[in-house]
C-alpha positions in Angstrom: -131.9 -102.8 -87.1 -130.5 -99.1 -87.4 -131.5 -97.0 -90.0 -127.3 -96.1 -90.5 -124.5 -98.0 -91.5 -122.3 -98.9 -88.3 -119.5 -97.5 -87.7 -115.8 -98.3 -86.3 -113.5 -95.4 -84.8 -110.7 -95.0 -87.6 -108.6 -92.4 -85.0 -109.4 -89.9 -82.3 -106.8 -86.7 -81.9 -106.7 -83.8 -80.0 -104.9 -81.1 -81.8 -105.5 -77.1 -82.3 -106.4 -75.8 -85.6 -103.2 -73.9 -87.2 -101.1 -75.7 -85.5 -98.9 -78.3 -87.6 -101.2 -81.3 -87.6 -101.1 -84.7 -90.0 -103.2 -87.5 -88.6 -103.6 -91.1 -90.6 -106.2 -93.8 -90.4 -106.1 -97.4 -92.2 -109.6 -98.7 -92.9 -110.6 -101.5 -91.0 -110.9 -104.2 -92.8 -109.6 -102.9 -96.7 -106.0 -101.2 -97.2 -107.9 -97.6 -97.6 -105.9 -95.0 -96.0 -107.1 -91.4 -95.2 -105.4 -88.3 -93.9 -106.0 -85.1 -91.8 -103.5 -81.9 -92.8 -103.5 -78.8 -90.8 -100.6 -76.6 -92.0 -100.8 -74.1 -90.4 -102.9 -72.0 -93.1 -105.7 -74.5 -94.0 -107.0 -77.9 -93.0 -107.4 -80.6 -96.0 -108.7 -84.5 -95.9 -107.2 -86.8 -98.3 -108.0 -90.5 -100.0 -104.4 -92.1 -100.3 -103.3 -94.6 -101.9 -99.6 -95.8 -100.4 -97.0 -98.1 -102.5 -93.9 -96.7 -102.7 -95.0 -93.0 -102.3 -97.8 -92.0 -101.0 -100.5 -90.8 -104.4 -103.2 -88.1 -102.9 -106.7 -89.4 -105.2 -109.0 -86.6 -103.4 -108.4 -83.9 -101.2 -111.1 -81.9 -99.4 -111.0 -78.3 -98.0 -112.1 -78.5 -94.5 -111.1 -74.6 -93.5 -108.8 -72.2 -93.6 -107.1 -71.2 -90.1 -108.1 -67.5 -90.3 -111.2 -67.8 -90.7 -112.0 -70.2 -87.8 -113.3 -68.2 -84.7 -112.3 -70.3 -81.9 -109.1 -72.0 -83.2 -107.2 -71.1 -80.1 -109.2 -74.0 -78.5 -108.0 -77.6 -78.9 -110.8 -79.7 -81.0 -111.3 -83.4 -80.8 -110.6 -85.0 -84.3 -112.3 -88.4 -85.1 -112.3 -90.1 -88.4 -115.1 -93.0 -88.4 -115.2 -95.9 -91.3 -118.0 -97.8 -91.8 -117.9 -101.6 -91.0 -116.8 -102.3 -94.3 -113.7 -99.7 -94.5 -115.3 -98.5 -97.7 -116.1 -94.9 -96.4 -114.3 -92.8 -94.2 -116.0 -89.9 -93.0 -114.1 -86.6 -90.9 -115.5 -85.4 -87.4 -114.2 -82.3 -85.7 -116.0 -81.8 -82.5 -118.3 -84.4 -83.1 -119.5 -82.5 -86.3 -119.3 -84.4 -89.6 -117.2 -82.5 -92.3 -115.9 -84.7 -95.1 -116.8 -87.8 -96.1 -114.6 -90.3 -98.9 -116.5 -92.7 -100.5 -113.9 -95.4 -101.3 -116.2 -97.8 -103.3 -118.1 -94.3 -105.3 -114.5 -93.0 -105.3 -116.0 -89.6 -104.3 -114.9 -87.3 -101.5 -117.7 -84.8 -100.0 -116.9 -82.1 -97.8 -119.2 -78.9 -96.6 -117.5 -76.5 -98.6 -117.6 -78.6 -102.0 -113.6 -77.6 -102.8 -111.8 -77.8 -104.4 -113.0 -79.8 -107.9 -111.4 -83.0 -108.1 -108.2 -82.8 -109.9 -107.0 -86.2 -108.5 -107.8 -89.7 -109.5 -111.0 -90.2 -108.8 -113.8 -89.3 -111.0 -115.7 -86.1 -110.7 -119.4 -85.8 -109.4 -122.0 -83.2 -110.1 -121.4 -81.3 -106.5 -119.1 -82.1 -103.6 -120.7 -80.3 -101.1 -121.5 -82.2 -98.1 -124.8 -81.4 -97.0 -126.4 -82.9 -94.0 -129.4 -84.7 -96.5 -126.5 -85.6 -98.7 -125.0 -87.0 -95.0 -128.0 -88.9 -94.5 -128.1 -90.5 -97.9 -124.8 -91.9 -97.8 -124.6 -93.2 -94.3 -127.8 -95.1 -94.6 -128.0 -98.7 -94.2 -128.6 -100.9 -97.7 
């Protein structure tokens, strides 16, 4: 039995940071959406809900374009949802940078910004950390 909670591949992109980018992935098995942004000044993660419009309930900071070294490479974007479709987590490069926590209705990411202003409910700190990582991707 693994120690993690298994996971199913949401999307994988190729795309260069600062370039127009918006990337969506539908949960597997629940009607949880999640989005990528990159426009052209900063690169954001959302929790969606979508009816008629689309309702942001979390957004996550992921960078800002100027200060990313090597943006003139392309990066390989995943997102990754558990089995579940309850959490959705953001890899760029194979690095984990944001998780959304669907059932917690919390969104984590390594920065911790911005506070939540959307629907879901604040936590103590939204910094993703890699023991925080650990924590929520292990298996119940």
């Amino acid at each position: 039995m693994s120690k993690y909670k298994p996971l199913v591949k949401g999307i994988e992109e190729t795309f260069q940071i600062g370039q127009d980018a918006y990337f969506t992935s539908i949960a597997p098995i629940t009607s949880y959406v999640v989005s990528f942004e990159d426009d052209f000044e900063t690169g954001y993660f959302y929790a969606v809900t979508v009816n008629e419009d689309i309702s942001i309930l979390d957004a996550l900071h992921i960078y800002n374009v100027i200060d990313v070294i090597h943006r003139d490479k392309p990066c390989n974007l995943k997102v990754m949802w558990t089995e579940d479709g309850t959490i959705a987590s953001l890899l760029i490069n194979d690095y984990c940078q944001a998780i959304l926590d669907f059932n917690k209705q919390a969104g984590y990411c390594r920065n911790g910004f911005p506070e939540n202003k959307g629907l879901w409910s604040q936590t103590t700190s939204r910094q993703l950390t890699d023991e925080l990582l650990v924590s929520i991707m292990a298996a119940e």
